[in-house]
C-alpha positions in Angstrom: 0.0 0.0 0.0 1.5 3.4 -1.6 0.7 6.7 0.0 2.5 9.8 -1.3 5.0 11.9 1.2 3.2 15.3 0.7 -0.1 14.2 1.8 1.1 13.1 5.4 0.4 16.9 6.7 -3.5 16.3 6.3 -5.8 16.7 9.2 -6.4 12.8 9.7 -4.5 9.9 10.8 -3.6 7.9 8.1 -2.0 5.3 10.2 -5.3 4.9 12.3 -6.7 3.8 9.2 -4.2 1.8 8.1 -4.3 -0.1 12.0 -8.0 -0.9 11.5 -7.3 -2.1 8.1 -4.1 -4.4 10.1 -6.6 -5.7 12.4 -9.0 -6.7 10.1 -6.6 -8.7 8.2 -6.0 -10.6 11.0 -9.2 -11.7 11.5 -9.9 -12.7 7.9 -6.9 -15.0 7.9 -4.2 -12.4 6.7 -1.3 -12.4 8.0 -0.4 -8.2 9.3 3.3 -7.7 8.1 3.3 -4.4 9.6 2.0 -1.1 9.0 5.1 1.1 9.0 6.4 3.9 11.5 7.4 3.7 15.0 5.2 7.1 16.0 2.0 5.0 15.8 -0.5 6.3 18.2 -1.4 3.5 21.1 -5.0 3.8 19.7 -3.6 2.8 16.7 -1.6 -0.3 17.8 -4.5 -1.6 19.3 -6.7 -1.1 16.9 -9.0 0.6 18.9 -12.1 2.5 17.6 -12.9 4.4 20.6 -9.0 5.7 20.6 -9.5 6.5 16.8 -12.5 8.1 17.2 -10.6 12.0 18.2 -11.3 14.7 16.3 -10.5 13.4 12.9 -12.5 14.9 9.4 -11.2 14.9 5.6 -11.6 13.0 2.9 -9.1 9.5 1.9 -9.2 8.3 -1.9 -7.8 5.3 -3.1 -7.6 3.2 -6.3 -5.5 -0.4 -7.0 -4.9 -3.9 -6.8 -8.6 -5.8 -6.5 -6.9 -8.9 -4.5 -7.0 -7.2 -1.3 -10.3 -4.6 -2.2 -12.4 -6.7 0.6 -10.0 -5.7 3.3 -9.8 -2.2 2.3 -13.4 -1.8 2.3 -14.5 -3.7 5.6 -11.8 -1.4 7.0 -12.8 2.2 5.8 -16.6 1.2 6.8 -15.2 0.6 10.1 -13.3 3.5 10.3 -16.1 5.7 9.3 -18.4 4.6 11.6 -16.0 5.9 14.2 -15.3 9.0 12.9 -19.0 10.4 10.5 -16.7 13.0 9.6 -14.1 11.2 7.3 -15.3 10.0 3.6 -13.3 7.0 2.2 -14.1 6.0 -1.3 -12.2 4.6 -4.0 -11.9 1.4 -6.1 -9.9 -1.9 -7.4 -8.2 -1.1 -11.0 -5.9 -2.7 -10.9 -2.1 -2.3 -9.3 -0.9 -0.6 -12.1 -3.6 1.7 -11.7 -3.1 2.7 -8.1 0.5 3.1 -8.8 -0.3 5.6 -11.4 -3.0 7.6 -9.6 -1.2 7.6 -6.4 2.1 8.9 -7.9 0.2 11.2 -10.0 -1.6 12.9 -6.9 -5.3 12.1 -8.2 -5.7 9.5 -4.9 -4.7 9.3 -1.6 -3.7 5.5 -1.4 -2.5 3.6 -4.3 -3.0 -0.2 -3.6 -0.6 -2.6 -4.8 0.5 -5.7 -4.9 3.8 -5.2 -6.9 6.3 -3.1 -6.2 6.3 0.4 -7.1 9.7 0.0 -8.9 8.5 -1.9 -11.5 5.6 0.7 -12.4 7.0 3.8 -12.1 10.0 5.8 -12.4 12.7 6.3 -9.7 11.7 9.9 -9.4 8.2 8.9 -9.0 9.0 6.3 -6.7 11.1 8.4 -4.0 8.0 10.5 -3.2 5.7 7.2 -1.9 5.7 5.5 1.3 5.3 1.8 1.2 3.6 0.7 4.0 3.2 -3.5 4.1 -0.2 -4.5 5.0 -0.3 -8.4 4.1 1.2 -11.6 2.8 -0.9 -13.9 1.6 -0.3 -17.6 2.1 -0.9 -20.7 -0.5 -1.1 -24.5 0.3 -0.8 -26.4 -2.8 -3.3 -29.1 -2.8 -3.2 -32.4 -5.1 -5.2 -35.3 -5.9 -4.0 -38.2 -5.3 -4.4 -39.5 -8.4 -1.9 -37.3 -9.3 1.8 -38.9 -9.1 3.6 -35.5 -7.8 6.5 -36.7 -5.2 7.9 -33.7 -4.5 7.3 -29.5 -5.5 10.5 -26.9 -4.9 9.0 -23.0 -4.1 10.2 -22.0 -7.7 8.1 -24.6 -9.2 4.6 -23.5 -7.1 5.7 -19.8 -7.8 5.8 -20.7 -11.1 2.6 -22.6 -11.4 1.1 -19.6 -9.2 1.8 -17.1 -12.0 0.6 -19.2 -15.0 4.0 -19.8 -16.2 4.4 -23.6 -15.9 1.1 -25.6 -16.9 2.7 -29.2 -17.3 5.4 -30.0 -15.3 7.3 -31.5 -18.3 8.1 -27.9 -19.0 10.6 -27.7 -15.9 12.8 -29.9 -18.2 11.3 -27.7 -21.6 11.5 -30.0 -24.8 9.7 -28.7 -28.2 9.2 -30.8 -31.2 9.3 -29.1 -34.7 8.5 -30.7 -38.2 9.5 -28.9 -41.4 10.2 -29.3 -45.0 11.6 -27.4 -47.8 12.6 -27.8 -51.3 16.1 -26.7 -51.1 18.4 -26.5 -54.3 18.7 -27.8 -58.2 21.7 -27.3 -60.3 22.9 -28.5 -63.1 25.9 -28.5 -65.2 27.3 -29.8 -68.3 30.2 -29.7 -71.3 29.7 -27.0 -74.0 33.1 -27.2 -76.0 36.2 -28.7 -75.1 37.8 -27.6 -72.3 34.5 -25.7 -70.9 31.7 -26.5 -68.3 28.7 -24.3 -68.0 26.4 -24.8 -64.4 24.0 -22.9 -63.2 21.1 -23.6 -60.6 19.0 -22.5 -57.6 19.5 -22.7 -54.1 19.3 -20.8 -51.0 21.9 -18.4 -49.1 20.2 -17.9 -45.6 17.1 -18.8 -43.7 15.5 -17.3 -41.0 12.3 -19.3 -39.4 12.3 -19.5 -35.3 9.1 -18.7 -33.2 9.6 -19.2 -28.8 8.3 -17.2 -25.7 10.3 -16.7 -22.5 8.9 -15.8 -19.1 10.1 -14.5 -16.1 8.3 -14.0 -12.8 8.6 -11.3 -10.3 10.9 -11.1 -7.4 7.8 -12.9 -5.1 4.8 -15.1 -5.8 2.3 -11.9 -6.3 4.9 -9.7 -8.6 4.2 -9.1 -12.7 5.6 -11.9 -14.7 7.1 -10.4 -17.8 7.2 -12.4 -21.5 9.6 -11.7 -24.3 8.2 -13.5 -27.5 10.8 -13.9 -30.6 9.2 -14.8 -34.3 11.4 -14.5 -37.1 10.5 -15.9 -40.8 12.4 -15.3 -44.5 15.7 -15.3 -46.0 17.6 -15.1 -49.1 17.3 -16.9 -52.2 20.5 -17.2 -54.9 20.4 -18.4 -58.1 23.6 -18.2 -60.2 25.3 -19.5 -63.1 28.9 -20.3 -63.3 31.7 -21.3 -66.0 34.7 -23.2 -65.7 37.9 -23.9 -68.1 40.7 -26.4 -67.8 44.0 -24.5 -68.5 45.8 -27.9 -68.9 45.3 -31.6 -68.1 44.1 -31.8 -64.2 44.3 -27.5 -63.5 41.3 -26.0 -64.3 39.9 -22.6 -63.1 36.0 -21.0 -62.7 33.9 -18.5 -61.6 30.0 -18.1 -60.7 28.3 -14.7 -60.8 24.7 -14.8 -58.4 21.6 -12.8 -58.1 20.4 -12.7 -54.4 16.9 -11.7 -53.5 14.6 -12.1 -50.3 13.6 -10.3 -47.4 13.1 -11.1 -43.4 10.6 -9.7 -40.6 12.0 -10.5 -37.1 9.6 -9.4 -34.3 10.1 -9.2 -30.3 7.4 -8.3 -28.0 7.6 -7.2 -24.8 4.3 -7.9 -22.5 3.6 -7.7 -19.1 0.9 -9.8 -16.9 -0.3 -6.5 -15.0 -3.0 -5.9 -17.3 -1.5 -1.6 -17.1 1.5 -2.2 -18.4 2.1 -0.7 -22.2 2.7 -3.9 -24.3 6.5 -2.8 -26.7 6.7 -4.3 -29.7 9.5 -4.3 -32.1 9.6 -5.4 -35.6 13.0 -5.8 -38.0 13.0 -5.9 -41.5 15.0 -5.7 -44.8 14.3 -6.7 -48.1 17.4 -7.2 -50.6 18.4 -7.6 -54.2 22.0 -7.5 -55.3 24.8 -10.1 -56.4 27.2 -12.4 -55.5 30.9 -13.4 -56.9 32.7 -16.9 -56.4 36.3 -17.6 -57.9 38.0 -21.1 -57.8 40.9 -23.0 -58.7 41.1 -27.0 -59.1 44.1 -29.1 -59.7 43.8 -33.1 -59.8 46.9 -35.4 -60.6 47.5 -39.4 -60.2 50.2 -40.7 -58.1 49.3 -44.2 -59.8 46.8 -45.9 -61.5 44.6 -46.6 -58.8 44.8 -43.4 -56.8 44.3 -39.5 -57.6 44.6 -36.8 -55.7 42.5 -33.1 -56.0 43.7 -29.8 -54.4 41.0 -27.1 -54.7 40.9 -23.3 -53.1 37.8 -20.9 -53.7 37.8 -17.3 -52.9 34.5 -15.1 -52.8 34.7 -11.0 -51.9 32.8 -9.4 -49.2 30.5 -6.4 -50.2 27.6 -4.5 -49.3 24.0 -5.7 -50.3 22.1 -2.6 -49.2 18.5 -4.1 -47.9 17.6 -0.5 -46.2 17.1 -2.3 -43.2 13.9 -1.1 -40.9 12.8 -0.9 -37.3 9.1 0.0 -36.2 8.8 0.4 -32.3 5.2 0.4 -31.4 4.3 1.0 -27.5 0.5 0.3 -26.7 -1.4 1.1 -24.3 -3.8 -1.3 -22.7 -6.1 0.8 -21.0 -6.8 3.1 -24.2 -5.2 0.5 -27.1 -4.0 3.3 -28.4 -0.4 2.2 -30.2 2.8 4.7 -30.3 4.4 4.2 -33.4 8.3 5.1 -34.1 9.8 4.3 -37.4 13.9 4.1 -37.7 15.8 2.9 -41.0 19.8 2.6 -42.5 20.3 3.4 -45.7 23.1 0.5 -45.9 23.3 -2.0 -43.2 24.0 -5.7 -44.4 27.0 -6.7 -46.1 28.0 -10.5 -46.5 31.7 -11.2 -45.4 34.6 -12.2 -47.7 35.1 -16.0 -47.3 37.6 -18.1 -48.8 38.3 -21.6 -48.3 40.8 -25.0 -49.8 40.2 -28.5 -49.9 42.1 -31.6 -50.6 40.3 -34.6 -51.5 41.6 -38.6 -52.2 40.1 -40.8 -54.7 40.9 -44.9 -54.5 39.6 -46.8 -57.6 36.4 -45.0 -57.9 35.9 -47.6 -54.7 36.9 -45.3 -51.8 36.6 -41.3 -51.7 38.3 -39.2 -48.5 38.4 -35.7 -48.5 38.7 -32.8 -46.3 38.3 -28.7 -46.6 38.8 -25.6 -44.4 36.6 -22.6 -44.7 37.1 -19.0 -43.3 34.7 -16.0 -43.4 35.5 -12.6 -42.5 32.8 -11.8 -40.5 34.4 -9.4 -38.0 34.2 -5.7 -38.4 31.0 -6.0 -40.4 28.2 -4.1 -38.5 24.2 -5.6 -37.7 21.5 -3.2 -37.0 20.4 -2.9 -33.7 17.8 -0.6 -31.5 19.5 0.6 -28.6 18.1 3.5 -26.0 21.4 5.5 -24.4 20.1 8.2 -21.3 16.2 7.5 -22.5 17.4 8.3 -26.4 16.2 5.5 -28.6 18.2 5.3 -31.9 18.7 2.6 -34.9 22.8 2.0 -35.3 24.8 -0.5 -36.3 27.2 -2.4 -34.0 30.2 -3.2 -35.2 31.0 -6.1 -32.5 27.9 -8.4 -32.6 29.7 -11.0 -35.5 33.2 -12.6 -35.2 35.1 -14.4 -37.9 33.5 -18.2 -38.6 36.1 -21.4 -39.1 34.2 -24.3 -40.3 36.2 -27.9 -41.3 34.1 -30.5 -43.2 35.4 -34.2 -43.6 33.3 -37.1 -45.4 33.8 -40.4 -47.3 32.1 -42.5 -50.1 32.4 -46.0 -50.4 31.8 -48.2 -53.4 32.3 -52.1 -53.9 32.4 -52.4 -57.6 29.8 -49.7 -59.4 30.0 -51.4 -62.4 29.1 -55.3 -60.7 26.1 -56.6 -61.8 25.2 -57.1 -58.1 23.2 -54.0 -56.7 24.3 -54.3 -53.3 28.2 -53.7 -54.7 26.8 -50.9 -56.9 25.5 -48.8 -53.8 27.3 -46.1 -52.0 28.0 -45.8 -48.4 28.4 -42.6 -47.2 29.7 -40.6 -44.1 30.2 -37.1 -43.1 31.1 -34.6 -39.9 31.8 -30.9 -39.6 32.6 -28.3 -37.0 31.9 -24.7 -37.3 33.1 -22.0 -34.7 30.2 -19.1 -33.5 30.0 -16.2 -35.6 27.7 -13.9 -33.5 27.7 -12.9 -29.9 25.3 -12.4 -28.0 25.4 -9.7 -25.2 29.0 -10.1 -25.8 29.0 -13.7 -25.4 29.8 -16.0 -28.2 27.1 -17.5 -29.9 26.5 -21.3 -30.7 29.1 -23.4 -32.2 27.6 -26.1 -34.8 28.5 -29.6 -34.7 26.7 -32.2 -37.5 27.3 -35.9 -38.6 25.5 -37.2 -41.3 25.4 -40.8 -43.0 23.5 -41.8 -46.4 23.3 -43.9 -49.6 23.5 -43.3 -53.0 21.3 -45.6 -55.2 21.8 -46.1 -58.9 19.1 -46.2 -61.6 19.4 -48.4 -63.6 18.1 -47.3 -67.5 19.0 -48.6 -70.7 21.4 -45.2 -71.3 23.6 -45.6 -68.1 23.8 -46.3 -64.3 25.3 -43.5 -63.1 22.2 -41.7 -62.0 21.6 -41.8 -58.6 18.9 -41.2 -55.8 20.5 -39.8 -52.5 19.1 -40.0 -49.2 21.0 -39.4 -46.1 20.3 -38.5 -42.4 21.8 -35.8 -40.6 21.9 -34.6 -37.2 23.1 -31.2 -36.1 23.7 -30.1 -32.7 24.0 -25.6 -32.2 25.0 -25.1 -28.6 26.6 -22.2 -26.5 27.1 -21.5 -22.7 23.8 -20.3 -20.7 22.4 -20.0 -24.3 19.4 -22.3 -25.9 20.7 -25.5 -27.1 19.3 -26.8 -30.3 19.1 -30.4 -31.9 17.9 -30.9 -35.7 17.8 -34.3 -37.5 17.5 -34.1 -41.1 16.1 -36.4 -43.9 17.5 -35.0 -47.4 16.7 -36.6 -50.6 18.1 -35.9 -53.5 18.4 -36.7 -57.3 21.6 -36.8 -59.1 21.0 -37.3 -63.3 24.2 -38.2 -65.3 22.2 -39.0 -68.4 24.3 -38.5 -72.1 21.0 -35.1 -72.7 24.0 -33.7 -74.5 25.4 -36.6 -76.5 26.2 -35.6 -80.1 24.5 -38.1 -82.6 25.9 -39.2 -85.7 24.5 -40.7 -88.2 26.1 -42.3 -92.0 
């Protein structure tokens, strides 16, 4: 209970009050805390009506939390039947409310059951008295066909403010199915000595949606949500060409288009039914283009074995996207929202990356290889909202990425894949990478990525050739950080590899 420190030279006894209301509580099963200040009249302390009933005239307003508007009622019909000349009057709002009102000098009493602090500002805080009326008390009860061993004080606080609703969520698991069409390429020979490819695939993906919650300080404070959604990404396709220089060297380069867009939104909410509800959204929408250069060289040590050293390099540039930020604040009482727009004119760039490989080939029967990648992604800015001294602004921050190292290893095995037996025609394959954070986090590194994968490659058979093949592998991939979310993803690709002669050159005498 929240009175302000300029009304205290009125011509009643607030305290007097405020012991009736004590005493009450006691006999309604509440539990009196204490109703603050050692200069308490004995009247008072006893809760006496005949004590409280001196000279005392004026009028008390008050407006808050409903949860204890019983008690504050029985008690000023109480006190006003001891003292005709004092009017009490007032209502149950809500704590936000009587925060508001009692700050804002329209009420004499502001009833709450949160504190002040997490209402108001400090400069409207310092000028209210908290005076602690009552605690209330729970006993959880359970039926006995319930199977519940054990609760801990978090857990019943939790179940208290609505946050936990199945206690499987104390150990919180969520399930997601998806499924995408991912890329197509395709390549072929268009003289001798040149390759053309070309195809469609994607460059980045955004698509998360979760909700965290945290309660108050105490069983009765506001429980605060953050919920994250985040959906889009970029799309690339790109067409490349590649010339052998001389036997087993060859050299290429892809040019690609990207286009896409994101929306990330955050919201803010509050359970105190007062609180303005801040939402933010994030987005960008971008078209611009993309360079890869690489180098290949293959040689044979012997007939049986061959060896393939490749490097790629791709530039680092800005893509534009005009990135967005649209801050609306609403409030609940009115619904009336608070827009404020902020943009960049230039705020994404991709990072240069370059990367090598070397790769070991048995026989067509067993394939090894192995490659090293490396983006730049340090000293590249992300647009972020910030407020410095109560001054929102749109910047970028230059230290939210770090520079990504990623190492890939894998293996194909193959009895014989030209044996009439189709079990010695399939292909075994294996796979595992490692990939170092490239964002932070508050500062903190973000997740590293581990994956393994394992698969087969099927030929189809046709009366043109067997070297077609259906692909199907499984991979799991497991993101993780330090106090962060960890995430686990198992993966069923598919896939259709067609090495048919479309480009054969008929002759005919």
């Amino acid at each position: 209970m929240y009175e302000r420190k300029i009304m205290l030279d009125q011509a009643y006894s607030r305290r007097q009050f405020l012991g009736l209301a004590g005493g009450l509580a006691s006999i309604v099963g509440l539990g009196l805390v204490g109703c603050g200040g050692s200069n308490t009249s004995d009247a008072a302390d006893k809760g006496s009506a005949a004590a409280a009933a001196e000279s005392v005239s004026g009028e008390v307003t008050y407006d808050g939390a409903s949860s204890f508007q019983a008690l504050v009622e029985a008690a000023a019909e109480k006190f006003m039947d001891a003292n005709p000349d004092v009017s009490i009057s007032g209502s149950g709002n809500g704590s936000g409310k009587g925060l508001t009102a009692v700050a804002a000098g329209t009420v004499t009493i502001g009833n709450s059951d949160v504190f002040a602090e997490t209402k108001l500002e400090a400069d409207q805080v310092k000028n209210l008295v908290d005076h602690e009326v009552a605690v209330v008390g729970m006993g959880p009860v359970v039926s006995k066909n319930v199977k519940v061993d054990d609760l801990s004080l978090e857990q019943l606080k939790g179940i208290f403010s609505g946050q936990i609703t199945n206690f499987n969520e104390s150990g919180k698991k969520i399930n997601a199915k998806n499924a995408d069409f991912e890329y197509a390429v395709a390549a072929f020979r268009v003289a001798k000595g040149f390759g053309v490819s070309f195809g469609i695939l994607p460059y980045t993906n955004v698509g998360y949606n979760y909700t965290s919650s945290t309660p108050g300080s105490d069983v009765l404070s506001t429980t605060y949500s953050n919920s994250y959604y985040g959906e889009g990404g970029l799309h690339q396709v790109y067409v490349g060409l590649g010339y052998q220089l001389f036997k087993g060297f060859s050299l290429g380069a892809n040019i690609s288009y990207l286009w896409g867009s994101y929306d990330k939104t955050v919201t803010n909410s509050y359970s105190d039914s007062y609180a303005k509800t801040i939402q933010k959204v994030y987005s960008a929408s971008v078209t611009n283009y993309k360079l890869d250069f690489g180098v290949q060289y293959a040689f044979a040590v012997d007939k049986k074995n061959e060896f393939t050293l490749g490097a790629t390099y791709s530039p680092g540039h800005d893509i534009g996207g005009k990135p967005s930020c649209v801050v609306t604040s609403t409030n609940p009482t009115t619904s009336t929202p608070e827009t404020a727009p902020y943009s960049l004119k230039d705020g994404l760039k991709i990072p240069t990356a370059v990367g090598a490989g070397l790769a070991w080939n048995n026989a067509n029967r067993i394939k090894l290889g192995v490659d090293y990648s490396f983006q730049k992604w340090s000293g590249i800015g992300f647009p972020v909202y910030v407020v410095n001294n109560q001054v929102p602004a749109y910047v970028m921050n230059n230290d939210y990425y770090s520079d990504r190292h990623k190492i890939n290893v894998g293996g194909d095995f193959c009895g014989d894949e030209n044996n009439r037996s189709f079990l010695k025609r399939l292909h075994f394959r294996a796979g595992a990478s490692y990939a170092t954070p490239y964002y932070k986090i508050n500062g903190q590194d973000g997740p590293s990525e581990i994956s393994v994968s394992a698969g087969l490659g099927i030929p189809i058979m046709n009366s043109y050739n067997n070297r077609s093949m259906l692909n199907i592998s499984g991979q799991w991939v497991r993101t993780s950080a330090k106090n962060f979310i960890k995430e686990n993803t198992f993966r069923i690709n598919i896939g259709l590899t067609f090495n048919e002669r479309w480009f054969m050159k008929w002759k005919v005498d």
